[in-house]
C-alpha positions in Angstrom: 44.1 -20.6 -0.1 40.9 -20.9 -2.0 39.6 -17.7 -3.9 36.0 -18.3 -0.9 38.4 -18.8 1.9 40.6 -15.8 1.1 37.8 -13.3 0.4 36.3 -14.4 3.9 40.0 -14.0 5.4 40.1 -10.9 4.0 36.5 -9.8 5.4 36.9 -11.1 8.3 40.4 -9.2 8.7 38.5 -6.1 7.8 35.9 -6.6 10.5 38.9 -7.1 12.9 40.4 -3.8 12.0 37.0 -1.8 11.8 36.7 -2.3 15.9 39.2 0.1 16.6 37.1 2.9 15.3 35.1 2.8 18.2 38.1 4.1 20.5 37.8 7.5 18.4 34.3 8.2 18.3 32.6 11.3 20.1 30.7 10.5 23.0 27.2 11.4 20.9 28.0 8.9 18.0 29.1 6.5 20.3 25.7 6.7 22.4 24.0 6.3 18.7 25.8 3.1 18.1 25.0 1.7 21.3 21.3 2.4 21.6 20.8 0.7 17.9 22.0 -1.8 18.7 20.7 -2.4 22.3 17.3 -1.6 20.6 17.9 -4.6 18.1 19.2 -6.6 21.1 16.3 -6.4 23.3 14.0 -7.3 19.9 16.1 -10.1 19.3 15.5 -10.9 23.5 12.7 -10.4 23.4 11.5 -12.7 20.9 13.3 -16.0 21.3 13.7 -15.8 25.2 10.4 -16.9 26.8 12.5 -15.5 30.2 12.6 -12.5 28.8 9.3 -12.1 27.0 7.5 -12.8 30.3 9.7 -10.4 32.1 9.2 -7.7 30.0 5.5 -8.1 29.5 4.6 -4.9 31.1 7.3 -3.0 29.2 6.4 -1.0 25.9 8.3 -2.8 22.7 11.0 -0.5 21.7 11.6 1.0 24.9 15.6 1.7 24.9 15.6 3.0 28.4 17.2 0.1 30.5 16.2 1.8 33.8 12.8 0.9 32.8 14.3 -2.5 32.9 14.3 -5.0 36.1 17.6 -6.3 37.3 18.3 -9.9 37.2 20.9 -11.7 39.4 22.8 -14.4 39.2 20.4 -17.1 40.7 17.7 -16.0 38.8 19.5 -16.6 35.9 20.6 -20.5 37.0 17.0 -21.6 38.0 15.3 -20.2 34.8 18.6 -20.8 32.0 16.4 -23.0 30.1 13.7 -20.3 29.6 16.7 -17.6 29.2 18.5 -19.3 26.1 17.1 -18.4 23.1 18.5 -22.0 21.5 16.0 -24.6 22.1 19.0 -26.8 21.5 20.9 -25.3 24.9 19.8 -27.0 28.2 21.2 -27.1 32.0 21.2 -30.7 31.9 23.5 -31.1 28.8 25.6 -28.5 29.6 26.5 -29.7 32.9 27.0 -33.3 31.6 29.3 -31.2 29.1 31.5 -29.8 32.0 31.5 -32.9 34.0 34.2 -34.5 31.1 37.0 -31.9 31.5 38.4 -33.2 28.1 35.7 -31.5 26.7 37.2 -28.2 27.3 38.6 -27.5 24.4 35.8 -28.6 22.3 32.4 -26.5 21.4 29.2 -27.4 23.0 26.6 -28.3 20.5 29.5 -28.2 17.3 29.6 -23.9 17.7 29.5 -22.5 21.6 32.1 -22.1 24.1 30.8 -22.8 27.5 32.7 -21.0 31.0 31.6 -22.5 34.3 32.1 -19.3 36.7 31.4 -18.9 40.5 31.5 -15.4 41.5 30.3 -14.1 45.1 26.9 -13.6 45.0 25.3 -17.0 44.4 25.2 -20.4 43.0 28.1 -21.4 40.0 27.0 -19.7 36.6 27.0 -21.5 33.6 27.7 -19.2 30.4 26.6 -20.0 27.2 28.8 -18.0 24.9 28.4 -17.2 20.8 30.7 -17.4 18.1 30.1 -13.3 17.8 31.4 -13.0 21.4 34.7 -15.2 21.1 35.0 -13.0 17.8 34.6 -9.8 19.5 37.2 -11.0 22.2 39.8 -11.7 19.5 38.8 -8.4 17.4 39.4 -6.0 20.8 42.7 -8.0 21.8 44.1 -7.3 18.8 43.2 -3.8 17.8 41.6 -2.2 21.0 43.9 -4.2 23.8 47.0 -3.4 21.5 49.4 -0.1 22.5 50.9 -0.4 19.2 48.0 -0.9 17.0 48.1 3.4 16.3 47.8 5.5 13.9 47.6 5.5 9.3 50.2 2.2 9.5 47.6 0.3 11.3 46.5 -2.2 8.9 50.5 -2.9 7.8 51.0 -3.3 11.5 48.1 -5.7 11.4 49.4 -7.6 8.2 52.7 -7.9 9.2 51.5 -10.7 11.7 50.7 -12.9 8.3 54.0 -13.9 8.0 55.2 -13.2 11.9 51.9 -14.3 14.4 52.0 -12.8 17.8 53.1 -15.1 20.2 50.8 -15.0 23.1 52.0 -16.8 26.7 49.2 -17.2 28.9 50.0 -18.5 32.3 47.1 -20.4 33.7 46.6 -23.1 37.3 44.6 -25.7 36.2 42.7 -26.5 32.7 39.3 -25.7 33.4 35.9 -24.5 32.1 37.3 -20.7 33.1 36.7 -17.8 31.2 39.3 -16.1 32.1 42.3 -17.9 29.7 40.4 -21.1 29.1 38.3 -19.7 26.1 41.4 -19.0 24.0 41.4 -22.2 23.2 38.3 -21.4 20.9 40.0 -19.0 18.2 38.1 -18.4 15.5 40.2 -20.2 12.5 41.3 -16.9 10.7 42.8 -16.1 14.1 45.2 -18.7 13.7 47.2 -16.9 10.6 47.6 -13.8 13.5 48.4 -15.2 17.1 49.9 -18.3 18.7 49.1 -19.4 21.9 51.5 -20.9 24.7 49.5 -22.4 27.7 52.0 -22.9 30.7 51.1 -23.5 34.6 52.0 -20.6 36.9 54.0 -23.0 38.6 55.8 -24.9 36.3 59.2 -25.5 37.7 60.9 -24.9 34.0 58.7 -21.8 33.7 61.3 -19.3 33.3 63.1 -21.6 30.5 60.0 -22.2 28.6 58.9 -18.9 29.0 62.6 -17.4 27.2 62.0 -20.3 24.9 58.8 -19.2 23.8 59.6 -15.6 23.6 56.2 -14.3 23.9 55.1 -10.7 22.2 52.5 -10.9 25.3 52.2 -12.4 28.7 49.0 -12.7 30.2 48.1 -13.8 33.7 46.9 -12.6 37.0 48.9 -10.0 39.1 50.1 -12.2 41.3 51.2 -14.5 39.2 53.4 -11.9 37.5 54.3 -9.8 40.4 55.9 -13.6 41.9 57.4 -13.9 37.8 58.8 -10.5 38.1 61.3 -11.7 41.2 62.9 -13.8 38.9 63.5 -10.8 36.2 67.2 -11.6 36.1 66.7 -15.1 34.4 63.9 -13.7 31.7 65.0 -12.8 28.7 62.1 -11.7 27.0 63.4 -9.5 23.7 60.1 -9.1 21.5 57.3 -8.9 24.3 55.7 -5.7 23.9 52.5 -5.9 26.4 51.6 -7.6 29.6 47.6 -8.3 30.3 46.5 -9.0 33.9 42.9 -10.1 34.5 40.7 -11.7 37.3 42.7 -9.3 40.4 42.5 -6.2 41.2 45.9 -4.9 40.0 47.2 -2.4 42.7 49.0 0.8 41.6 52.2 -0.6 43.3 51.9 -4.1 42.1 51.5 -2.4 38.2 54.5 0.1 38.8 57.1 -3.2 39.5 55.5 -5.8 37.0 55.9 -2.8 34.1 59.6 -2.1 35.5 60.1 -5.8 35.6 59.5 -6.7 32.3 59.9 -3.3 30.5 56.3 -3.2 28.7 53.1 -1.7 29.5 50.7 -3.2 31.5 47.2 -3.7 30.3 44.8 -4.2 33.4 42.0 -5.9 31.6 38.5 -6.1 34.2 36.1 -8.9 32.3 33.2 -11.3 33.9 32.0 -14.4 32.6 29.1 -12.8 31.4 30.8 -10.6 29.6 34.3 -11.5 28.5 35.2 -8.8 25.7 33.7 -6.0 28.6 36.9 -3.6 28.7 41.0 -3.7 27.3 43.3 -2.3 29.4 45.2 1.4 28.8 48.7 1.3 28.5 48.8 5.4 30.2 46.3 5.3 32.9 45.1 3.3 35.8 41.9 0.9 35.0 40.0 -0.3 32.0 38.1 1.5 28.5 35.1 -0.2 28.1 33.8 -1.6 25.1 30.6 0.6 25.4 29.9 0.3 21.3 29.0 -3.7 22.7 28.5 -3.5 26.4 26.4 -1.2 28.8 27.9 -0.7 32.1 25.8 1.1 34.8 27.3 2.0 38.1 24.9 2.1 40.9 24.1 2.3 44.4 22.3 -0.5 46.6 18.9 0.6 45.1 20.4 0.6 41.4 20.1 4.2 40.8 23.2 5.6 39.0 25.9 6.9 39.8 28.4 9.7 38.8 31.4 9.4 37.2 34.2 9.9 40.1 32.0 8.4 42.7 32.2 4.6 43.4 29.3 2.4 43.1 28.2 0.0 45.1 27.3 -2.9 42.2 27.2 -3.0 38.5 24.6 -3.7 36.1 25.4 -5.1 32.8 24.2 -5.7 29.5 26.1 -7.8 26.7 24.6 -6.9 23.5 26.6 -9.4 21.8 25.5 -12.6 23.7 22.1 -13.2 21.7 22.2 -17.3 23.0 22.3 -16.2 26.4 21.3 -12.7 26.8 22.3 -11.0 30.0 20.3 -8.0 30.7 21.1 -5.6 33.3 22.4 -8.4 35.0 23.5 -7.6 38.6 27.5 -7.8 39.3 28.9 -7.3 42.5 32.3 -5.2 42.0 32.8 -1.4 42.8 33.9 0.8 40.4 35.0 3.9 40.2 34.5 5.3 36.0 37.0 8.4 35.5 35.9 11.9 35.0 38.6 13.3 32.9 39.8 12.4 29.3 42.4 9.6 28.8 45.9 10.4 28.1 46.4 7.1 25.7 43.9 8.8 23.3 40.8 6.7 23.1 37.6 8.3 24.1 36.1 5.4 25.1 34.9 5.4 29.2 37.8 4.7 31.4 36.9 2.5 34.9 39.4 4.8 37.3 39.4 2.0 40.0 38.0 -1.7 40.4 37.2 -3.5 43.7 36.4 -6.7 44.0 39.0 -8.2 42.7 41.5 -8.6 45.7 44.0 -11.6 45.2 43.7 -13.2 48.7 46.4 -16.0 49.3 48.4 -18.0 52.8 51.6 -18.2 53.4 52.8 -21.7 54.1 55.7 -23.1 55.4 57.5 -25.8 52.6 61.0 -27.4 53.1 62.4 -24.9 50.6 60.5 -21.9 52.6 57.4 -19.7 52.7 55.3 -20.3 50.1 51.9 -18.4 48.7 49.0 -20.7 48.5 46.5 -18.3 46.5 42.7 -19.0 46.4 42.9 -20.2 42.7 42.9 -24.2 43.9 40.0 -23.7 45.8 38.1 -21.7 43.8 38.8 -24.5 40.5 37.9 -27.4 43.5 34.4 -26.3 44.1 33.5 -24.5 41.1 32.8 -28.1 39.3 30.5 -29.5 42.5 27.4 -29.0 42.1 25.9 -29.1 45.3 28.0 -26.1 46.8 27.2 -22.5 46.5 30.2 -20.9 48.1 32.9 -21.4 50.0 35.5 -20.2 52.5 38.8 -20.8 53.7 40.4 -19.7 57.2 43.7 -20.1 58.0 43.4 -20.9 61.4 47.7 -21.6 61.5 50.3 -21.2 59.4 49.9 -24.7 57.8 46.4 -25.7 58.9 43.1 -24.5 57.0 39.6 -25.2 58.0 37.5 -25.2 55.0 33.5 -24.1 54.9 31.3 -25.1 52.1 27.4 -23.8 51.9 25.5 -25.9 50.1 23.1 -25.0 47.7 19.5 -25.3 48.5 17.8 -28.5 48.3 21.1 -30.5 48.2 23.6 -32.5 50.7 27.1 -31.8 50.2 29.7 -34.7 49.1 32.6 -34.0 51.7 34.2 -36.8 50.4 34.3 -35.3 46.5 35.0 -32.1 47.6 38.4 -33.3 49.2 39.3 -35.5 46.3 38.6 -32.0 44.1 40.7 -30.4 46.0 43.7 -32.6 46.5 44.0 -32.8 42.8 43.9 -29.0 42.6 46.5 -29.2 45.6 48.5 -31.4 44.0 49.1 -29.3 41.3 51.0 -26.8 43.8 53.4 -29.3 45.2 51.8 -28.0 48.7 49.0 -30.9 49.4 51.6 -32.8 51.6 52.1 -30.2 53.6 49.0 -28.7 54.5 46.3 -29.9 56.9 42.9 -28.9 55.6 39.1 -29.9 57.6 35.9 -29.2 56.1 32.5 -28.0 57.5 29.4 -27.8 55.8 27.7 -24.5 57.0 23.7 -23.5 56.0 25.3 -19.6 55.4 28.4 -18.0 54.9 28.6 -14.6 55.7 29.3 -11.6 53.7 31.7 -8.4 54.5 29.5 -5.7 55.1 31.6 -3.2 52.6 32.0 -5.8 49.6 28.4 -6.9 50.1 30.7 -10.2 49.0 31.5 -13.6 50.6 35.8 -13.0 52.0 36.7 -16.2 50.4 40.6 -16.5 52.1 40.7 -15.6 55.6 43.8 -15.8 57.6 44.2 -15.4 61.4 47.7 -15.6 61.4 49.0 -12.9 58.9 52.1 -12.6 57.2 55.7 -14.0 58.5 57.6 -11.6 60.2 60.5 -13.3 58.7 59.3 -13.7 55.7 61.5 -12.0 52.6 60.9 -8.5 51.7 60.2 -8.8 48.1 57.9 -11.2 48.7 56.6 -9.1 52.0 56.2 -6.3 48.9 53.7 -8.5 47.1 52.2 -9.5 49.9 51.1 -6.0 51.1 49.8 -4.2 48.3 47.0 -7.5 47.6 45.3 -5.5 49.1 41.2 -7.4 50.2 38.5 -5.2 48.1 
């Protein structure tokens, strides 16, 4: 290594390591950090985002005081993103020709940004431009803030030891995809490379289990389900050197934690993330929930008319603001999950904020009937289907019997949906399963989709006829604690 490339190594390791002190900051210096650089964020925002410089017209520069702040949602964001990026280089229209070529999904738009194609509950797709300082951030929090071992004086030899030994990293995903969720570790920052390794498997690859013991992760990462279905098959892992499991993208139930940590002997890190937002919390290995990152992101629980609040209550959205994301600046930007943040200090140390309890996250899924058995069908095909069309802006599926789903799409405004694309969509997502030849699936184009009147979100899976009587009771366990938010 060059003398240049090892000084930046080394400055770039040292940055990695300096994260951590956030976890042990008091909750005054942390406040200080935050509003300096929220102040320098909204500058920045202000000044390269004509979105944002018209929005804010009638607010005073250097006011800190996001409550003096309007919200923005979701479809606000998607009909104005080429006023809201602050890279004249950055448009819808290249983007989305970006997206359409799914080999590009390993590649950065533009030469230096990663780009996640979400769809969320409360509108149209998102598109999310994300910078290099985010991705870095993500690495940076997995590594010092998302790891149960990275404690105490030994730290950085903890850290170093990975020079010569990278942490294997398995992440179990269903279908390559513009997701933010696992997708955008494909995008580590080079000096990453001398720390972690990265093993990308389907959830339902048939040699899973063999690869898996092959691979011998330090970490497994995937959704709840995905693990709680692994953790059935406990007595054929052999899994010596993993020290952490990460769930994302469901709400992680306290049963559903208590089996996948006694499965696989390691704690469980429930990380909660958007799009928008992907570095927003790391999960505690003691306690229920999420710390946030509040030294880079401001989370504000509110009720329906956005006023705060308290710890111990829940909320009924979340407003969020990425101070990190200076291409595509999300401010107080309007998320629809319920969160409960905790009231008392955390046992595993940090004094970040703890989120006691997410909702919003429920991991719907059908049982099916195969040859081989009942089988879940979880929303994940769907979701990667549609998420790529562009003329839908949700979507629902009903079970109407056990092997026959009736599938509504509501197209966005302005548009005519292609029925005929959105089956070929999903029959390749389908076919991915091994379940497309055994499931009979109609579609209906509706003008609205309803929303449940507690979630103030669309139900996605709905099934009228439940759960097999006969179906086996470890699988009946999984099945009853994912639990609809």
């Amino acid at each position: 290594m060059k003398n240049s490339s090892l000084l930046a190594f080394i400055r770039r390791t040292y940055w990695t390591c300096q994260q951590y002190k956030a976890t042990q900051m008091p909750p005054e210096r942390l406040h200080q950090v935050q509003q300096q650089r929220l102040r320098q964020f909204l500058q920045t925002a202000r000044a390269t985002s004509a979105y944002y410089r018209e929005k804010f017209r009638h607010i005073d520069d250097g006011c800190t005081d996001l409550t003096a702040y309007p919200v923005t949602t979701k479809a606000e964001m998607m009909e104005h993103l080429d006023q809201v990026v602050t890279d004249p280089a950055v448009t819808r229209s290249g983007i989305e020709e970006f997206i359409a070529d799914i080999r590009n999904v390993s590649q950065l738009f533009l030469g230096k940004y990663a780009i996640a194609h979400t769809s969320g509950s409360q509108g149209q797709p998102a598109l999310i431009v994300q910078n290099q300082q985010v991705l870095d951030l993500l690495y940076a929090f997995q590594m010092t803030r998302g790891n149960p071992e990275y404690r105490g004086a030994w730290r950085l030899l903890r850290g170093a030891r990975n020079l010569w030994n990278p942490t294997r990293l398995a992440v179990l995903i269903s279908q390559q995809g513009f997701f933010p969720s696992a997708w955008l570790w494909k995008h580590l920052p080079p000096y990453m490379h001398r720390f972690m390794r990265f093993l990308f498997l389907p959830a339902n690859d048939p040699d899973l289990v063999a690869k898996l013991n092959a691979y011998s992760p330090a970490v497994l990462s995937a959704t709840p389900t995905t693990l709680d279905l692994l953790s059935l098959k406990n007595s054929h892992l052999h899994l010596p050197h993993l020290r952490q499991v990460v769930t994302w993208s469901e709400t992680l139930t306290p049963k559903a934690r208590s089996r996948i940590s006694a499965a696989f002997r390691s704690p469980v890190m429930d990380n909660y993330a958007c799009g928008e937002c992907i570095f927003m919390t790391n999960g505690c290995p003691t306690s229920p929930g999420a710390h946030v990152n509040a030294d880079w992101v401001i989370l504000e629980v509110v009720d329906e008319q956005n006023r705060p609040v308290p710890p111990g209550q829940i909320g009924h959205k979340v407003l969020m603001t990425n101070l990190a994301n200076t291409v595509q600046p999300f401010i107080r930007y309007e998320i629809g999950d319920r969160l409960v943040m905790a009231t008392e200090p955390c046992t595993c140390g940090s004094r970040l904020p703890r989120i006691e309890t997410i909702g919003g996250r429920a991991a719907d899924f059908f049982w099916v009937t195969t040859s081989s058995g009942y089988r879940p069908l979880t929303a994940y095909p769907f979701q990667h289907a549609f998420d790529y069309l562009r003329d839908v802006r949700e979507w629902q599926a009903e079970q109407v019997e056990r092997n026959r789903i009736i599938v509504r799409l509501e197209p966005i405004p302005g548009t005519e949906t292609d029925l005929n694309a959105a089956r070929t969509r999903l029959d390749e997502r389908l076919a991915t399963t091994g379940l497309q030849r055994d499931l009979q699936i109609t579609f209906e184009v509706v003008p609205r989709l309803m929303t449940d009147a507690y979630t103030a979100k669309i139900r996605r899976m709905i099934s009228r006829v439940g759960m097999p009587e006969d179906l086996d009771p470890a699988l009946k366990n999984i099945a009853t604690n994912a639990e609809p938010s």
